[in-house]
C-alpha positions as CSV (number, residue, x, y, z in Angstrom):
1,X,-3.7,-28.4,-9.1
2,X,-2.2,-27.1,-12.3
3,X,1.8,-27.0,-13.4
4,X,3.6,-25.0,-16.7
5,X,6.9,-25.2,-17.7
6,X,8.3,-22.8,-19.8
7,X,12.0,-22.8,-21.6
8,X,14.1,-20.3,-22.8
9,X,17.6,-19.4,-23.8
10,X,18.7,-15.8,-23.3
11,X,21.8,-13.9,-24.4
12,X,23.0,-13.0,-20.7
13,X,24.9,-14.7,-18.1
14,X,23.8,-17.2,-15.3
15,X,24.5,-13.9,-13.0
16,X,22.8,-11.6,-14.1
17,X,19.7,-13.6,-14.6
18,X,19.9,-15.1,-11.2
19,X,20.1,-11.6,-9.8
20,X,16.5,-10.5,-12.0
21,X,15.2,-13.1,-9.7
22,X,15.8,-11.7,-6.2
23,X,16.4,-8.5,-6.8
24,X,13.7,-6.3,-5.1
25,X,13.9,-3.9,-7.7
26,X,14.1,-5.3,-10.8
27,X,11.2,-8.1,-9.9
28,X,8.2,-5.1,-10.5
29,X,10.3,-4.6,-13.6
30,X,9.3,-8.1,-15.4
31,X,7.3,-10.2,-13.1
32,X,4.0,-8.8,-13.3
33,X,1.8,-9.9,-16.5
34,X,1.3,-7.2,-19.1
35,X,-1.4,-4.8,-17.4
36,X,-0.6,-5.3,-13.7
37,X,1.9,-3.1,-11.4
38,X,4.0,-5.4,-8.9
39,X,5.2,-4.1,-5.2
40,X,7.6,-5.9,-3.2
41,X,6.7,-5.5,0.2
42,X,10.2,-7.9,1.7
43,X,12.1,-10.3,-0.2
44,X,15.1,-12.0,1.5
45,X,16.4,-14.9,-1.1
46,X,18.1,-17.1,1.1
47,X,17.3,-20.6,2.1
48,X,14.2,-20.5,4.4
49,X,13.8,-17.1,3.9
50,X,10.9,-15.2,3.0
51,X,9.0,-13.4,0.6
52,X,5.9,-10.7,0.5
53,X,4.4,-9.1,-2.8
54,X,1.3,-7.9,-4.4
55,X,0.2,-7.2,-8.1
56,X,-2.6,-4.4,-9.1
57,X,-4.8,-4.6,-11.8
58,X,-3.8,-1.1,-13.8
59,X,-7.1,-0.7,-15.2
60,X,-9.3,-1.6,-12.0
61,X,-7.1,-1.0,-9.3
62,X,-7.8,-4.7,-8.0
63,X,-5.0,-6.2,-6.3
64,X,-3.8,-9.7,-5.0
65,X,-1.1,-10.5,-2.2
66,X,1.0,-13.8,-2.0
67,X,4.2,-14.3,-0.6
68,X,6.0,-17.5,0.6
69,X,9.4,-19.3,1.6
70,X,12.5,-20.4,-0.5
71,X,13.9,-23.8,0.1
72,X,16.9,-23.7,-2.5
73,X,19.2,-20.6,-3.4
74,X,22.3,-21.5,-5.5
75,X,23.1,-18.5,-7.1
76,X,23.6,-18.2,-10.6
77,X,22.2,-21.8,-10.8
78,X,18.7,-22.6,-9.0
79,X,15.9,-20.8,-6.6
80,X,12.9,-23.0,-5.7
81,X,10.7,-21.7,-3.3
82,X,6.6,-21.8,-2.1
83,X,4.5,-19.4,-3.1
84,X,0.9,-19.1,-1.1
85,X,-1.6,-16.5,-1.9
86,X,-3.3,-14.6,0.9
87,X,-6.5,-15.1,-0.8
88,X,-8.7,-18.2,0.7
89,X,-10.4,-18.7,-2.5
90,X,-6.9,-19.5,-4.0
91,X,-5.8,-22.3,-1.3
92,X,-2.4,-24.5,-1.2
93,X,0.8,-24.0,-2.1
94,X,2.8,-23.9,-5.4
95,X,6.0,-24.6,-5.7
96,X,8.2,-22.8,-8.0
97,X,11.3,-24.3,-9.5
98,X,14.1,-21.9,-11.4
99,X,17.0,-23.3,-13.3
100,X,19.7,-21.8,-14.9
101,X,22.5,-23.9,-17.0
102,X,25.6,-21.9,-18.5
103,X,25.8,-22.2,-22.2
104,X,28.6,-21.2,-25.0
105,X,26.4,-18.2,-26.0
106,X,24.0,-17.5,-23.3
107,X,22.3,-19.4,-20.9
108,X,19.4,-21.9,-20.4
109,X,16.2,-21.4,-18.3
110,X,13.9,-23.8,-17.6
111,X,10.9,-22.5,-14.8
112,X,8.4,-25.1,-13.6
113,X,5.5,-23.9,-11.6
114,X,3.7,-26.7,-9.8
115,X,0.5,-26.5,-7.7
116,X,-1.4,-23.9,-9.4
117,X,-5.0,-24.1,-8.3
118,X,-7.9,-24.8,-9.5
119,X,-9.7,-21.6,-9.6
120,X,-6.5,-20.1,-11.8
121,X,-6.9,-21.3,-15.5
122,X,-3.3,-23.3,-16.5
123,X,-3.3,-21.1,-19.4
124,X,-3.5,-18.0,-17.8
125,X,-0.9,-19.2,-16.2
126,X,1.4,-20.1,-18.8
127,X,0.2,-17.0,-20.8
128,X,1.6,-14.7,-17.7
129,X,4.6,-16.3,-17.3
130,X,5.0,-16.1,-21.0
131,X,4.4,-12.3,-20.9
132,X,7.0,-12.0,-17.8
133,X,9.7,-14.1,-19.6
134,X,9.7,-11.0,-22.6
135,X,9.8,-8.9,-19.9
136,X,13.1,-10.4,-18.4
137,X,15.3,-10.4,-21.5
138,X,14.4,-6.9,-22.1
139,X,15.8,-6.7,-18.7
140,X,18.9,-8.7,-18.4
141,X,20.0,-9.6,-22.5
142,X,21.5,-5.6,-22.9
143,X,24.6,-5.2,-21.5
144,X,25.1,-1.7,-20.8
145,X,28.6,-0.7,-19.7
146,X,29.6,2.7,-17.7
């Protein structure tokens, strides 16, 4: 079983950030890896709530479903929650871990991803998270009043 942690600091606050992660409709607009469409199917972010999604392969039309359960919500602050695929070939359960720290001119994010398995290369991993982490500043740095 794999784990990534990626860091970043973003000009937004711990709000608004917090809200990119369990808001139904903003997750298709950065979670899914370049190439890939995302559907939330239910998302309730509260502490032993659940979640249900699937991305699609663009190009091939493939598509994967995983959901799972959160077991911390302190908004604005931390989400940790289980993800489990519904594939069998991609058994267990990783454990996602968000945190977000307040700073003078932004804020600090720090994801950890634990129990990736085996059959998923770490660095495809880290290269998709990577490639969803552009996709969330696009989505939360602007601050567009009115």
């Amino acid at each position: 079983m794999g784990t990534v942690n990626l860091h970043r600091v973003l000009r937004t606050t711990p709000e608004r950030l917090f809200k990119a992660f369990v808001d139904p409709d903003a997750l298709p607009k950065w979670l899914p890896p370049h190439g890939f469409t995302c559907k939330v199917h239910h998302l309730d972010p509260q502490v032993g709530g659940t979640f249900k999604m699937s991305f699609t392969n663009f190009t091939s039309g493939d598509s994967h479903a995983f959901g799972g359960k959160y077991l911390e919500v302190e908004p604005g602050a931390r989400l940790r929650y289980i993800d489990v695929f519904d594939d069998p070939n991609l058994p267990g359960e990783m454990v996602t871990t968000i945190v977000i720290t307040k700073l003078a001119l932004g804020v600090d994010l720090k994801v950890t991803q634990e129990g990736i398995p085996d059959a998923i290369p770490v660095e495809m991993c880290y290269l998709g998270w990577q490639e969803s982490l552009q996709l969330l500043a696009l989505l939360v740095e602007p601050e567009i009043t009115g």
